[in-house]
Structure formats: structure tokens, C-alpha cells
VMD Tcl script that builds the backbone (N, CA, C; Angstrom):
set m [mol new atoms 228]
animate dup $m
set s [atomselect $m all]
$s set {name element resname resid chain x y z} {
  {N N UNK 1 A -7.515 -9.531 4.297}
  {CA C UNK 1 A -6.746 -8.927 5.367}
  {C C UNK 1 A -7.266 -7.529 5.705}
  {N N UNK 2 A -7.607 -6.368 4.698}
  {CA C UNK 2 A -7.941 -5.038 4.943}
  {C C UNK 2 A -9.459 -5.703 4.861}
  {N N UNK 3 A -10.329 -6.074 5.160}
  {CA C UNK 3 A -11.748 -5.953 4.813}
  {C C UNK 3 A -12.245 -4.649 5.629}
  {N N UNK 4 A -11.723 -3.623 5.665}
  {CA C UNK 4 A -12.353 -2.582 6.636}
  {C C UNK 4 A -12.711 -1.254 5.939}
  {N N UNK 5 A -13.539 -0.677 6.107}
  {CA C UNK 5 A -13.911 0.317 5.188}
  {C C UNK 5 A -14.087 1.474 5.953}
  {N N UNK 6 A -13.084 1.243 6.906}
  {CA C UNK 6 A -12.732 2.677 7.826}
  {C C UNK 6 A -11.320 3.129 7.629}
  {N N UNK 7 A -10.231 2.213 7.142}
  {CA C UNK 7 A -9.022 2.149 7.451}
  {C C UNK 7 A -8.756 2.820 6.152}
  {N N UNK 8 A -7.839 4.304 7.234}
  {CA C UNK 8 A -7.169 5.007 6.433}
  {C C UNK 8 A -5.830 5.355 6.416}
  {N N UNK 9 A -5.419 4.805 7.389}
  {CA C UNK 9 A -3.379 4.601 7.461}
  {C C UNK 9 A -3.434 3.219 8.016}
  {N N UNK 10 A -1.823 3.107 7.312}
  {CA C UNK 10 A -1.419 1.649 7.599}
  {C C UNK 10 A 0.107 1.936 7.386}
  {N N UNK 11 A 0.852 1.770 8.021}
  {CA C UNK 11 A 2.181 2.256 8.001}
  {C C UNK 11 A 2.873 1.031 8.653}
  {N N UNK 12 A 3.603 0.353 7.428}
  {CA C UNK 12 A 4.047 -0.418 7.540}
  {C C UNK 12 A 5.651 -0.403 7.052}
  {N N UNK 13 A 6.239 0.591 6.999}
  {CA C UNK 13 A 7.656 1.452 6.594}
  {C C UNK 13 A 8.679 0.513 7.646}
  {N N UNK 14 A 9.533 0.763 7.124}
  {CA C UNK 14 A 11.089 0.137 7.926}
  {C C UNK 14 A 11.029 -1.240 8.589}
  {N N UNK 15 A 10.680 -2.184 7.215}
  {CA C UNK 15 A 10.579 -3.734 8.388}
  {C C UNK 15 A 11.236 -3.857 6.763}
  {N N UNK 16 A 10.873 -5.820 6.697}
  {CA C UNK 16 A 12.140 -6.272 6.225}
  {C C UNK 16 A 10.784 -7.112 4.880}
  {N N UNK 17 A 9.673 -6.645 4.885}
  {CA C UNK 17 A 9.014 -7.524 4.153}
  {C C UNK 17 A 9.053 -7.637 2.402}
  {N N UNK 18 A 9.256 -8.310 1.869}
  {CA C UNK 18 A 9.393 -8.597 0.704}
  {C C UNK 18 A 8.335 -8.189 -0.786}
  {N N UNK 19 A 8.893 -7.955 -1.593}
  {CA C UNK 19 A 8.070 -7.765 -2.821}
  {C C UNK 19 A 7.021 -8.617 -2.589}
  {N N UNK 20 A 7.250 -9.465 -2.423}
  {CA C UNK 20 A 5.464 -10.121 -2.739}
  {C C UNK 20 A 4.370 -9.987 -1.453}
  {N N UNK 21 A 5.221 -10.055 -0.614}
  {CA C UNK 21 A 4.391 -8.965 1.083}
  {C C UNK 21 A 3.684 -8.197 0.601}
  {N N UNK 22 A 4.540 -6.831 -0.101}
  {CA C UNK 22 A 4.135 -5.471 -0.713}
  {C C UNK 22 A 3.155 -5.735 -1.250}
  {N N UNK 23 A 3.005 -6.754 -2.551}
  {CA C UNK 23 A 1.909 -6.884 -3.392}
  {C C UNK 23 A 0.827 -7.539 -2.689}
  {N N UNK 24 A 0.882 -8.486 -2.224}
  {CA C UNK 24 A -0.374 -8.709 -1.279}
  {C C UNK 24 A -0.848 -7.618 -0.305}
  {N N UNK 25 A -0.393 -6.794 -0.154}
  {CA C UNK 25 A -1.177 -5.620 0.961}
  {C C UNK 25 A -1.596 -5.110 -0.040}
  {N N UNK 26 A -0.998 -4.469 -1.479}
  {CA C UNK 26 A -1.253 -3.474 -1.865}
  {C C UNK 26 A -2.604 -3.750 -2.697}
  {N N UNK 27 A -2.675 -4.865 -3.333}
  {CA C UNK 27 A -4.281 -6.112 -3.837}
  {C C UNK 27 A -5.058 -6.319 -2.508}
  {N N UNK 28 A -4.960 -6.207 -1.721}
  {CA C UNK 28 A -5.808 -6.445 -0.724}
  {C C UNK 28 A -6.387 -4.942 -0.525}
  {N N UNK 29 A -5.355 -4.288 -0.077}
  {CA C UNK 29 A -6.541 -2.656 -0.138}
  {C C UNK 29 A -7.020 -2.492 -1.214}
  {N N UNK 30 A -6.127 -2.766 -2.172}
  {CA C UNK 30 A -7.128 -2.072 -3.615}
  {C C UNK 30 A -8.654 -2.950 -3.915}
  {N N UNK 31 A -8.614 -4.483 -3.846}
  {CA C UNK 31 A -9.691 -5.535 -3.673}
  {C C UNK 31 A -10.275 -4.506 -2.495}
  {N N UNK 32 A -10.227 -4.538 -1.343}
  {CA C UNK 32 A -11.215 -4.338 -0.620}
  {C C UNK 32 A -11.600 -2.791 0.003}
  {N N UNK 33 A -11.436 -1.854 -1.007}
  {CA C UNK 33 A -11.531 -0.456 -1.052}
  {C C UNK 33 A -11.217 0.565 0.242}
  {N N UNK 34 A -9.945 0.220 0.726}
  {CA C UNK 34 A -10.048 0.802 1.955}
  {C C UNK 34 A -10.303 2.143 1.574}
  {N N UNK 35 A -10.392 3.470 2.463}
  {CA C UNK 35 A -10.396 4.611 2.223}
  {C C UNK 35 A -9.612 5.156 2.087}
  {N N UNK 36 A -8.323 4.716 2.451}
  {CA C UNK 36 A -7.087 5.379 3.062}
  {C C UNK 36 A -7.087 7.411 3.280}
  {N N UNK 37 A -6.244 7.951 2.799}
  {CA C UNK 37 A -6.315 9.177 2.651}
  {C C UNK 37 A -5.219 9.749 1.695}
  {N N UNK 38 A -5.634 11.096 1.508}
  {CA C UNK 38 A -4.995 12.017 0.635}
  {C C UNK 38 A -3.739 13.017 1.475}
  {N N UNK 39 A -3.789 12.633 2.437}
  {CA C UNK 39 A -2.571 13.316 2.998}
  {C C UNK 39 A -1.271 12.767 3.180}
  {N N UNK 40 A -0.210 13.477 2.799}
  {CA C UNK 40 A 1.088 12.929 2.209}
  {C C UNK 40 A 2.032 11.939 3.528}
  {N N UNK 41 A 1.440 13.078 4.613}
  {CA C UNK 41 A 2.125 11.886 5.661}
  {C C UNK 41 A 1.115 10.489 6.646}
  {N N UNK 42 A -0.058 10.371 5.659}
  {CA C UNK 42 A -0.732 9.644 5.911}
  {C C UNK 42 A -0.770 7.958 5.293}
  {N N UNK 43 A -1.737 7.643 4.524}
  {CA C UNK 43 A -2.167 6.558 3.721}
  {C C UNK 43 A -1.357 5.720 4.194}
  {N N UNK 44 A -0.911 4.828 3.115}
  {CA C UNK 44 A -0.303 3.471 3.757}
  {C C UNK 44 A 1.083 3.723 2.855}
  {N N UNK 45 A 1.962 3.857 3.973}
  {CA C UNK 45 A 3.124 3.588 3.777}
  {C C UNK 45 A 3.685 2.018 3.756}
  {N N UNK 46 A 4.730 1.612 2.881}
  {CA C UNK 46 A 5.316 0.737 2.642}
  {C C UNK 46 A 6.478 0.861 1.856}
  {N N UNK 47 A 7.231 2.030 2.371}
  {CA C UNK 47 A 8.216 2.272 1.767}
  {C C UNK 47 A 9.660 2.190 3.236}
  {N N UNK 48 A 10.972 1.984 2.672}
  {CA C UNK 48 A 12.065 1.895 3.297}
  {C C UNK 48 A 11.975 0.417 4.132}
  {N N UNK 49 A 12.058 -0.517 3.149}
  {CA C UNK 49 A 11.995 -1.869 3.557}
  {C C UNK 49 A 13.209 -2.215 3.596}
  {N N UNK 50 A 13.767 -3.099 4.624}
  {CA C UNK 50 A 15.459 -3.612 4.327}
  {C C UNK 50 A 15.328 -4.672 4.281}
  {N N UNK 51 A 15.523 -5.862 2.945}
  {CA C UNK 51 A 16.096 -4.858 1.346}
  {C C UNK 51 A 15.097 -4.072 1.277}
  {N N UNK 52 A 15.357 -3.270 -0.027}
  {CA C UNK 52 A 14.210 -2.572 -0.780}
  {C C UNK 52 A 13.225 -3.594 -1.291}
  {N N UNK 53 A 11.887 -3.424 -1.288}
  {CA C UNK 53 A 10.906 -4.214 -1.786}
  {C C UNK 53 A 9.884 -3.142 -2.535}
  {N N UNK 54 A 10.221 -3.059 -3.914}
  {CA C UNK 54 A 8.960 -2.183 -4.771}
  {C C UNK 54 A 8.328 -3.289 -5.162}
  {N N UNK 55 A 6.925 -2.813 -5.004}
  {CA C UNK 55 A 6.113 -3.279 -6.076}
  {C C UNK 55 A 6.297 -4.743 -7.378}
  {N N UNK 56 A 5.510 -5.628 -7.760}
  {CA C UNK 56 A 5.648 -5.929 -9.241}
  {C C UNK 56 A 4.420 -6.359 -9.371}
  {N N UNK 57 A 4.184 -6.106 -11.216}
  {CA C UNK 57 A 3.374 -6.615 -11.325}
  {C C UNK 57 A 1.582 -6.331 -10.848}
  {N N UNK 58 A 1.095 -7.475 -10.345}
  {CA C UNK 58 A -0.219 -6.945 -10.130}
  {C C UNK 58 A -0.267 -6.098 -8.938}
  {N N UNK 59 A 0.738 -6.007 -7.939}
  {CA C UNK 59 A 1.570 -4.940 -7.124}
  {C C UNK 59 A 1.161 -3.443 -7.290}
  {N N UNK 60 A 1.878 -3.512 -8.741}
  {CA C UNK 60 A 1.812 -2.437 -9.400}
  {C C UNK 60 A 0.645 -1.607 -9.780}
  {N N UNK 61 A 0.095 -2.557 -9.871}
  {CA C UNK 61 A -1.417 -2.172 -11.038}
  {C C UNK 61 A -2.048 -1.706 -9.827}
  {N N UNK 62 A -2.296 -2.115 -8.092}
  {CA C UNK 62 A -3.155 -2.258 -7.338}
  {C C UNK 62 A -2.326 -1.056 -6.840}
  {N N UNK 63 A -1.435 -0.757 -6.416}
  {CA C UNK 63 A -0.768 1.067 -6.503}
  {C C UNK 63 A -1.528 1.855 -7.306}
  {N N UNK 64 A -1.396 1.979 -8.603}
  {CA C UNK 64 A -1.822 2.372 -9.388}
  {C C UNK 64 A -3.171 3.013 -9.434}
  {N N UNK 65 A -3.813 2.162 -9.171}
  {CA C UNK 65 A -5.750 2.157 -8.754}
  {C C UNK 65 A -5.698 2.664 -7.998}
  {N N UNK 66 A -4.973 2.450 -6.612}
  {CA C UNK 66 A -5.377 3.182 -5.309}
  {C C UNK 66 A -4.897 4.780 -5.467}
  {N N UNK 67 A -3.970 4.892 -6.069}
  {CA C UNK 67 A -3.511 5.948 -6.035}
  {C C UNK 67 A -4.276 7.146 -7.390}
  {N N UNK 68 A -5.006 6.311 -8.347}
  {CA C UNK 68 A -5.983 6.768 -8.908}
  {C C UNK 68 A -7.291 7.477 -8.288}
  {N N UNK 69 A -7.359 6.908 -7.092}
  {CA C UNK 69 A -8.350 6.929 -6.429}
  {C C UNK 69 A -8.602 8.111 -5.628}
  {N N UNK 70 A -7.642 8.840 -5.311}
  {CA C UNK 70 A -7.182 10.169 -4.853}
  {C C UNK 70 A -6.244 9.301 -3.522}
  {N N UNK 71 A -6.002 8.240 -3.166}
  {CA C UNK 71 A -5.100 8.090 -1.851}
  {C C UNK 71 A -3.869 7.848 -2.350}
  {N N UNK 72 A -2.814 8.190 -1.327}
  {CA C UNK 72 A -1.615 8.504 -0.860}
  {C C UNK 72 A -1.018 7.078 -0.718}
  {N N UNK 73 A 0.172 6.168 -1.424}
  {CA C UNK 73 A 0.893 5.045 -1.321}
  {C C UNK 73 A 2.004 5.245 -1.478}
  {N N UNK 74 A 2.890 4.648 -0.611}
  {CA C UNK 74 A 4.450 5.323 -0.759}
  {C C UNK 74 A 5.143 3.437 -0.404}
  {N N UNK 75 A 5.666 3.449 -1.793}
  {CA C UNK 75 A 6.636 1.890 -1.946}
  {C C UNK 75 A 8.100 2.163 -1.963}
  {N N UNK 76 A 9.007 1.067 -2.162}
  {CA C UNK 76 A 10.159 1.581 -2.396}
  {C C UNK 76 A 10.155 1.649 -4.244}
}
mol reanalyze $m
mol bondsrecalc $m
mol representation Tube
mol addrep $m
């Protein structure tokens, strides 16, 4: 889905998509190295989902990495 190695926001905040939505975006950027960015009102948002949808799991781990990475991820 991200195969792009330009893409540095993705703001996907206030929709209704589900934990496992979350985790597939968040394995897909981390798999396919987007760049995102280091600025706080930037990177890829995916936070304020109705319900709440955090992270699980390999979710987690692929947050984790990206955000290792120096970029900016915001979940619920």
C-alpha cells in the first residue's frame, strides 16, 4: 500500500478504522520505509478513531521501529 519513498504525512485521524486497519498501515510503512517526518504535527497520524483503535501486536512493534527511526506516529 505505502510502496513510496517520498511519503511523509499520512493523516488518517478521526475515521472509524479498526485495530487491525491501524496495524496494517502501520507494517506497511514500517515494511516499506516510508520517510515520514520528525515534526510533531506531521508524520502519520492515526490517532482519534471512533471507537478507539490502538495498535496490537505486530502493530506495535511496526510503531515502534518507525518511531525508532526518528519519525513522528500518533495512535490511539
Amino acid at each position: 500500500m505505502f510502496n513510496n519513498n517520498k511519503l511523509k504525512t499520512f493523516l488518517a485521524r478521526t475515521n472509524n478504522f479498526s485495530t487491525s486497519d491501524i496495524n496494517n498501515f502501520l507494517i506497511d510503512l514500517d515494511s516499506n520505509g516510508a520517510p515520514g517526518s520528525n515534526q510533531a504535527h506531521l508524520g502519520f497520524q492515526f490517532h482519534s478513531q471512533n471507537p478507539a483503535a490502538p495498535p496490537s501486536g505486530s502493530g506495535i512493534t511496526a510503531k515502534n521501529n518507525i518511531i525508532s527511526s526518528g519519525k513522528v506516529v500518533t495512535t490511539d
